[in-house]
N, CA, C and O atoms as CSV, one atom per row, in Angstrom:
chain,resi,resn,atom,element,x,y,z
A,1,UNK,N,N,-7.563,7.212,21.023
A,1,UNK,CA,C,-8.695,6.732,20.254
A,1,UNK,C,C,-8.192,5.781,19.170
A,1,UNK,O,O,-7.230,6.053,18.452
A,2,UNK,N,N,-9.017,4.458,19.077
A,2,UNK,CA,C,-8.451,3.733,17.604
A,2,UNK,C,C,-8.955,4.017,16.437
A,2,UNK,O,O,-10.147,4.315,16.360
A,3,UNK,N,N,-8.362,3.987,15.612
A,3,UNK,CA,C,-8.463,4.304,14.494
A,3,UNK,C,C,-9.224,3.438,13.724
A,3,UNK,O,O,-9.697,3.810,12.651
A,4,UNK,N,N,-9.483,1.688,14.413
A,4,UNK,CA,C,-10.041,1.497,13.746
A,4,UNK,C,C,-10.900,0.090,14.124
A,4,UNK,O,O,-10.112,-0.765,14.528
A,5,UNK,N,N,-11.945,-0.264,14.108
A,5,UNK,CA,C,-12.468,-1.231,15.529
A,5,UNK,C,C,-13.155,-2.009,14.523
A,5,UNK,O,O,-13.514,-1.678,13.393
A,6,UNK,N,N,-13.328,-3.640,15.445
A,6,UNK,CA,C,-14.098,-4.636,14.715
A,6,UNK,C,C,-15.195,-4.302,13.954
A,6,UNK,O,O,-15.345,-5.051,12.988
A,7,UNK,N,N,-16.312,-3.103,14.111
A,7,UNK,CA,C,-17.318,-2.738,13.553
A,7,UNK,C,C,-17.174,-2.232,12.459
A,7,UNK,O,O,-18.143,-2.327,11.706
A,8,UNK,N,N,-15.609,-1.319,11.813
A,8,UNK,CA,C,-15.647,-0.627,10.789
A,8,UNK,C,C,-15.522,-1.388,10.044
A,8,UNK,O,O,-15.254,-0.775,9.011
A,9,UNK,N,N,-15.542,-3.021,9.729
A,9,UNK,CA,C,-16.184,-3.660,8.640
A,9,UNK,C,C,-17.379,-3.972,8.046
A,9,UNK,O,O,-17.580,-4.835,7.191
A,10,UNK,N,N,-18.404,-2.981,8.709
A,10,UNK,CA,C,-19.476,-3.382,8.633
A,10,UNK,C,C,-20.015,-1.939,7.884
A,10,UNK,O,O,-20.740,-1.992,6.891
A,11,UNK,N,N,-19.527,-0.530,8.538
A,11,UNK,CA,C,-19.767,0.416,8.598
A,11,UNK,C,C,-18.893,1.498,8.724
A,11,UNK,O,O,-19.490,2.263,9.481
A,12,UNK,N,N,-17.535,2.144,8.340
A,12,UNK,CA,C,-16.456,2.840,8.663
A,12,UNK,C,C,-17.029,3.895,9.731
A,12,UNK,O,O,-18.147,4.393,9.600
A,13,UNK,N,N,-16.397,4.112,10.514
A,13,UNK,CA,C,-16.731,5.198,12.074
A,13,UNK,C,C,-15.782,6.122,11.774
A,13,UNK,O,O,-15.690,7.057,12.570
A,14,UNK,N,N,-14.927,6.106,10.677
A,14,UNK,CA,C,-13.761,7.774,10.814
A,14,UNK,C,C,-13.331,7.493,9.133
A,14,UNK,O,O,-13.279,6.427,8.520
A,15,UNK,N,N,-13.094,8.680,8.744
A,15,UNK,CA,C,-12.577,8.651,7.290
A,15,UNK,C,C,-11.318,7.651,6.981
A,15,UNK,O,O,-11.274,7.215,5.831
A,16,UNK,N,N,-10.205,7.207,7.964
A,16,UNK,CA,C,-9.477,6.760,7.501
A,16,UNK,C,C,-9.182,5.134,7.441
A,16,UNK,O,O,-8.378,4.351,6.937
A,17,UNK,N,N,-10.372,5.138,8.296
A,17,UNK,CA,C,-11.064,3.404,8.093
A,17,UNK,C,C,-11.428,2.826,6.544
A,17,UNK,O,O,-11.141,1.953,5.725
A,18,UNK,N,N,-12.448,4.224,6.836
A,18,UNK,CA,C,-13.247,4.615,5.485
A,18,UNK,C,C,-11.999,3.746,3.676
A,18,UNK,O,O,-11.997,2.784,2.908
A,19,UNK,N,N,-11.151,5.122,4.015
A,19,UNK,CA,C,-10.224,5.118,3.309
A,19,UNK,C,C,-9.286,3.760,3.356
A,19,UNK,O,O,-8.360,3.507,2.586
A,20,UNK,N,N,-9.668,3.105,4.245
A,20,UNK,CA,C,-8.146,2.183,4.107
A,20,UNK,C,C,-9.452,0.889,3.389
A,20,UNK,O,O,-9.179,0.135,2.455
A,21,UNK,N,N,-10.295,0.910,3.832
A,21,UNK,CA,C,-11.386,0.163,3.014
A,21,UNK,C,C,-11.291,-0.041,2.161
A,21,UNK,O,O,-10.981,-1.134,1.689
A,22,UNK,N,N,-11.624,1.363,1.381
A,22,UNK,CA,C,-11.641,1.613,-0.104
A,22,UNK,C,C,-10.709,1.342,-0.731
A,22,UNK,O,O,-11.023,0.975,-1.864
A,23,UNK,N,N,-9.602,1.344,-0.528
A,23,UNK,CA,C,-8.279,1.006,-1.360
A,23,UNK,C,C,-8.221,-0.593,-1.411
A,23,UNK,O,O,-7.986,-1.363,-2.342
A,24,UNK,N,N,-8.521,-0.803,-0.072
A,24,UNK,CA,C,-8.542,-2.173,-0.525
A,24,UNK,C,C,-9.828,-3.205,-1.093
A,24,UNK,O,O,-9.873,-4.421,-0.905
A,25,UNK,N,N,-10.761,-2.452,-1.768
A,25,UNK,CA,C,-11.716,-2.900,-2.222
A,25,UNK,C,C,-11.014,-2.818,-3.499
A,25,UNK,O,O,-10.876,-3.714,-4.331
A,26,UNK,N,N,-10.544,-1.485,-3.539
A,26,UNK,CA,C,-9.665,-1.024,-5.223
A,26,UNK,C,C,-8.529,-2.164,-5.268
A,26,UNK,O,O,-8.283,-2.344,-6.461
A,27,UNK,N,N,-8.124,-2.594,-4.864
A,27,UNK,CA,C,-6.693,-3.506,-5.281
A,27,UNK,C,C,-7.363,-4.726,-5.448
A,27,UNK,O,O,-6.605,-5.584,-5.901
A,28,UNK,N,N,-8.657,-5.167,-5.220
A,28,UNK,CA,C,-9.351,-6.866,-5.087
A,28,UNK,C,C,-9.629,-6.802,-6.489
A,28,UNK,O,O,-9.254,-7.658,-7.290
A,29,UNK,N,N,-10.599,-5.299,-6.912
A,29,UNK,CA,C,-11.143,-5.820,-8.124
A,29,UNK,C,C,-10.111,-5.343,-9.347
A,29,UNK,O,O,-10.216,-5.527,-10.560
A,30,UNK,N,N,-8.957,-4.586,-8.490
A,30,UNK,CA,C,-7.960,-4.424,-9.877
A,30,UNK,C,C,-7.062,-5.948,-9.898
A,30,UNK,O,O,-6.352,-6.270,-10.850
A,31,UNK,N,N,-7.194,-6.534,-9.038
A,31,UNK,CA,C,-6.735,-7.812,-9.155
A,31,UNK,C,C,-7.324,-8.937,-10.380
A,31,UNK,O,O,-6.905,-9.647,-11.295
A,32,UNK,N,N,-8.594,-8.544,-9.688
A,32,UNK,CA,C,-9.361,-9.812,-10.662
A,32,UNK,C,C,-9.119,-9.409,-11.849
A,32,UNK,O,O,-8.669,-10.163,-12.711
A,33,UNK,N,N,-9.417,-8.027,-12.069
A,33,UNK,CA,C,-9.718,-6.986,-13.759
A,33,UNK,C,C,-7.772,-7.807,-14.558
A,33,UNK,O,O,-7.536,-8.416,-15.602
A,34,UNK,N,N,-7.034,-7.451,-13.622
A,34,UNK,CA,C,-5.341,-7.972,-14.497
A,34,UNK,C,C,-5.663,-9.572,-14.445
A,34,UNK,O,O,-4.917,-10.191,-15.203
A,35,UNK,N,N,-6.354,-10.184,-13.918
A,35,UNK,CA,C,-6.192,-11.723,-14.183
A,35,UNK,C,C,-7.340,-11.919,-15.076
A,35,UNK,O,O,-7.225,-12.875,-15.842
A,36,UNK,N,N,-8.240,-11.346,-15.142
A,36,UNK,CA,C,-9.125,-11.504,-16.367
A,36,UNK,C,C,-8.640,-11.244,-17.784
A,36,UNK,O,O,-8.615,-12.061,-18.705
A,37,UNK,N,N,-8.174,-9.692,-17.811
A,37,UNK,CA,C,-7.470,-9.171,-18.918
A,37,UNK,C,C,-6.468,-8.922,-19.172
A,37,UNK,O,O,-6.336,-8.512,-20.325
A,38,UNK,N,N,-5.082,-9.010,-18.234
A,38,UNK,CA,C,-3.670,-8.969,-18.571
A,38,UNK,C,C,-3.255,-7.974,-19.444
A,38,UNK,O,O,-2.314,-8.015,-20.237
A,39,UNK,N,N,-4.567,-6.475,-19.082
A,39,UNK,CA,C,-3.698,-5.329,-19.788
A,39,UNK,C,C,-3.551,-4.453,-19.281
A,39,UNK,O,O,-4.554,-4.121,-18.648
A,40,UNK,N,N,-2.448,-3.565,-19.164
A,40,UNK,CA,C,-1.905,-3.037,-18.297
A,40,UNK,C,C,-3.159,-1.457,-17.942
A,40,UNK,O,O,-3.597,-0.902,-16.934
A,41,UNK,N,N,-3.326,-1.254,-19.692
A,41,UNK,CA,C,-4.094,0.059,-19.431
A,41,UNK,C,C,-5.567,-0.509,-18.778
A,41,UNK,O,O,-5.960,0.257,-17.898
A,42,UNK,N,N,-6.177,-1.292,-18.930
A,42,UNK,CA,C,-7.531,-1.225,-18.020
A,42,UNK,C,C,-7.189,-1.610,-16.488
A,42,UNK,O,O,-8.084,-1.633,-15.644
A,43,UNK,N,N,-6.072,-1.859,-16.229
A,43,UNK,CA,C,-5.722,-1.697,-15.167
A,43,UNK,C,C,-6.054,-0.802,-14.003
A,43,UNK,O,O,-6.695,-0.674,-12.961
A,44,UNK,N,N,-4.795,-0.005,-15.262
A,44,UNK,CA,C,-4.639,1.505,-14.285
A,44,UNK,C,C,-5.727,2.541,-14.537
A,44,UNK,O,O,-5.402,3.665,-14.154
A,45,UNK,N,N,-7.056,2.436,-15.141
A,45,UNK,CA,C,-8.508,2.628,-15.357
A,45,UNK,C,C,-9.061,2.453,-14.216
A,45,UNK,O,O,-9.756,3.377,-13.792
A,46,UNK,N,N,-8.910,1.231,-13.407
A,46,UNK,CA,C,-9.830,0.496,-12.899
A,46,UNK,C,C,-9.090,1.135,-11.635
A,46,UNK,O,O,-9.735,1.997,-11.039
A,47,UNK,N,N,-7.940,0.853,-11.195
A,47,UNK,CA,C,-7.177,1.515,-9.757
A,47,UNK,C,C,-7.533,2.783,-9.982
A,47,UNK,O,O,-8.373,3.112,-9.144
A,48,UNK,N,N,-7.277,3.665,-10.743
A,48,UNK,CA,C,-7.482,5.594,-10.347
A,48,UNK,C,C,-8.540,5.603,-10.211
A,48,UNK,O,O,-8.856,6.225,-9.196
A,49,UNK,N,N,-10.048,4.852,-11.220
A,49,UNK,CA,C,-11.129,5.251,-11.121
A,49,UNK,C,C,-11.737,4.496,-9.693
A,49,UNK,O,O,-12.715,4.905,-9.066
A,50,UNK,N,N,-10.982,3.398,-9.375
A,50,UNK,CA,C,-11.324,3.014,-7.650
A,50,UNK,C,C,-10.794,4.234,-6.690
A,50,UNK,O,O,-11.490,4.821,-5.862
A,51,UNK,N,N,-9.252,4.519,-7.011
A,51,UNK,CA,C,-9.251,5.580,-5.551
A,51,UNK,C,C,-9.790,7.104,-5.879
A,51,UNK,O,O,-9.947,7.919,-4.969
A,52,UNK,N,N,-10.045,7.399,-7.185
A,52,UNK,CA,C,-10.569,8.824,-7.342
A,52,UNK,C,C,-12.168,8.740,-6.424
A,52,UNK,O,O,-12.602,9.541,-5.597
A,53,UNK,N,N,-12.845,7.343,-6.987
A,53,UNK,CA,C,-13.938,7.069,-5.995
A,53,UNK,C,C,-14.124,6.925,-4.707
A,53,UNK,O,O,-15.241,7.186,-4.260
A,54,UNK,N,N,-13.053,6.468,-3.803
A,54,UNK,CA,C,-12.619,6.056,-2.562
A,54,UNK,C,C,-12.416,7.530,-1.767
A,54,UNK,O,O,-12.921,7.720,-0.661
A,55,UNK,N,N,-11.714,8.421,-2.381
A,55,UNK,CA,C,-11.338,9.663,-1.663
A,55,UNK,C,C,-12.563,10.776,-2.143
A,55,UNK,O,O,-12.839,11.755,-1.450
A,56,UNK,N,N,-13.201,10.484,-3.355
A,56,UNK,CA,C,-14.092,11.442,-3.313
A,56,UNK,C,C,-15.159,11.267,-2.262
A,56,UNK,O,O,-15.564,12.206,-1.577
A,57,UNK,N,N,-15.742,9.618,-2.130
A,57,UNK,CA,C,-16.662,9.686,-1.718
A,57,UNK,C,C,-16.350,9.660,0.234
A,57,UNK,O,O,-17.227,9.740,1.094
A,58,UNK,N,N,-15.408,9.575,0.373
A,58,UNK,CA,C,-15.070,9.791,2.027
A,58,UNK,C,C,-14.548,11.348,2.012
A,58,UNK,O,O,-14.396,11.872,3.115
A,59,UNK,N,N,-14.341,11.912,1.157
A,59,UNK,CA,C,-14.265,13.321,1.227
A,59,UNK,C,C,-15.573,14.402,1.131
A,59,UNK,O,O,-15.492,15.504,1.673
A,60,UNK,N,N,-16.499,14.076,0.562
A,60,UNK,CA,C,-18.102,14.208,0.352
A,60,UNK,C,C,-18.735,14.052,1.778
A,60,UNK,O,O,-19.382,14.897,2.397
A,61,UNK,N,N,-18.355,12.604,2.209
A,61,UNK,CA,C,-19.264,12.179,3.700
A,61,UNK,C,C,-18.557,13.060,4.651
A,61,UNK,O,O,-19.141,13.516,5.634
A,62,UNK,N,N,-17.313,13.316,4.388
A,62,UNK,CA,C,-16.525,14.266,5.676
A,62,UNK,C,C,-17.090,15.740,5.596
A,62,UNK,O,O,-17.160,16.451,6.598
A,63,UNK,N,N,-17.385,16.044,4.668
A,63,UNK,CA,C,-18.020,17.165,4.551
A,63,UNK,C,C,-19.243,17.359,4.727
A,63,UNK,O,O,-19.487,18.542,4.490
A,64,UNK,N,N,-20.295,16.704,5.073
A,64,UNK,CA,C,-21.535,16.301,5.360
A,64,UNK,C,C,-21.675,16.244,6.461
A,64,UNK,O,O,-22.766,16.478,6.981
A,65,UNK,N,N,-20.727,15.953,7.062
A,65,UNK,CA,C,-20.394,16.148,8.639
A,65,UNK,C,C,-20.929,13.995,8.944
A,65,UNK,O,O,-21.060,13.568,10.091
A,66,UNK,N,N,-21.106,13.169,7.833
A,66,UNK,CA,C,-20.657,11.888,8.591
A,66,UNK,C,C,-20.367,11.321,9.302
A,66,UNK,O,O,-21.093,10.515,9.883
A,67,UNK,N,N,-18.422,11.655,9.680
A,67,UNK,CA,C,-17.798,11.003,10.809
A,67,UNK,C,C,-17.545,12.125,11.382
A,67,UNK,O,O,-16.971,12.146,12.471
């Protein structure tokens, strides 16, 4: 089975799509956030509070029975 198919950009089909998503949604806008503000602590604000969000909320849908 793949892990991960042209559609899960539209819609993730398994948590670890899900998950590889989310992180990289988290690294775009911790990108912009260090080129906007060049400080280290809203940084690392912005990354934990992206993957604490990323794994809670694909951990929530997995439990919901989701994927």
């Amino acid at each position: 089975m793949k892990w991960l198919t042209a559609s899960d950009f539209l819609a993730p089909s398994n948590p670890y799509a899900a998950l590889l998503f989310g992180l990289i949604f988290t690294a775009i806008v911790a990108t912009s956030i260090w080129i906007e503000t060049k400080q280290k602590r809203t940084l690392f604000v912005a990354v934990i509070a992206g993957a604490v969000t990323t794994f809670a909320g694909v951990g929530i849908l997995n439990m919901m029975g989701f994927y």
